[in-house]
C-alpha positions in Angstrom: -4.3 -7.1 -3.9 -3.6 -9.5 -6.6 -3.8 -7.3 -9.3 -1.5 -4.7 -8.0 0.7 -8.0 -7.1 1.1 -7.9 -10.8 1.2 -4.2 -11.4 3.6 -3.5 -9.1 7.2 -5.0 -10.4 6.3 -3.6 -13.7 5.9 0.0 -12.4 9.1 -1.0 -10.4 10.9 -1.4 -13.3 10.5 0.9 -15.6 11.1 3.6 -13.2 14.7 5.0 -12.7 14.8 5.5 -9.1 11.9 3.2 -6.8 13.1 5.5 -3.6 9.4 7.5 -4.4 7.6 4.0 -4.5 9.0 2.6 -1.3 8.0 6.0 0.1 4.7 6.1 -1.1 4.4 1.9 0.1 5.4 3.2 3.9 2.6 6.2 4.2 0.3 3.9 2.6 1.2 1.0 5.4 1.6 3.4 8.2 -1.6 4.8 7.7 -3.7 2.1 7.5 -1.8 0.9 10.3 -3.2 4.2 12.1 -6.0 4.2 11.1 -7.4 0.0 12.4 -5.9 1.2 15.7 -7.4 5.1 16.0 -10.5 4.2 14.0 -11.9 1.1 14.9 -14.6 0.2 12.6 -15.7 3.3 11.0 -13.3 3.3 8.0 -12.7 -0.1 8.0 -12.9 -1.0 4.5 -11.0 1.8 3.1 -8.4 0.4 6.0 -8.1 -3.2 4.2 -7.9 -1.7 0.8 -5.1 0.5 1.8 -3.4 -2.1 3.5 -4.3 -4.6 0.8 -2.7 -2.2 -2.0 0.4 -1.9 0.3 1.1 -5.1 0.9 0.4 -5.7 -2.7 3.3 -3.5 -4.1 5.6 -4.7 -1.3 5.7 -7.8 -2.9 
């Protein structure tokens, strides 16, 4: 998460419109959202990365 902490503003800026990234944050959160309640523990690392990169970029 930290690196994309620092990623994340820089993509932010140089792009014209940030409607695709705020997008693209949501599915990221809602899914892994989904998928710690539907999935339990099978996927759960893939969960806390995906969660992890969209809390990152939220920031």
């Amino acid at each position: 998460m930290i690196p994309i902490t620092f990623v994340g503003p820089i993509v932010a800026n140089k792009m014209k419109d940030q409607k695709g990234m705020i997008v693209f944050i949501c599915v990221l959160m809602l899914t892994s959202i989904l998928m710690f309640a539907l999935l339990n523990s099978e996927w759960i690392y893939v969960t806390a990365v995906l969660l992890g990169l969209s809390n990152g970029t939220f920031i």
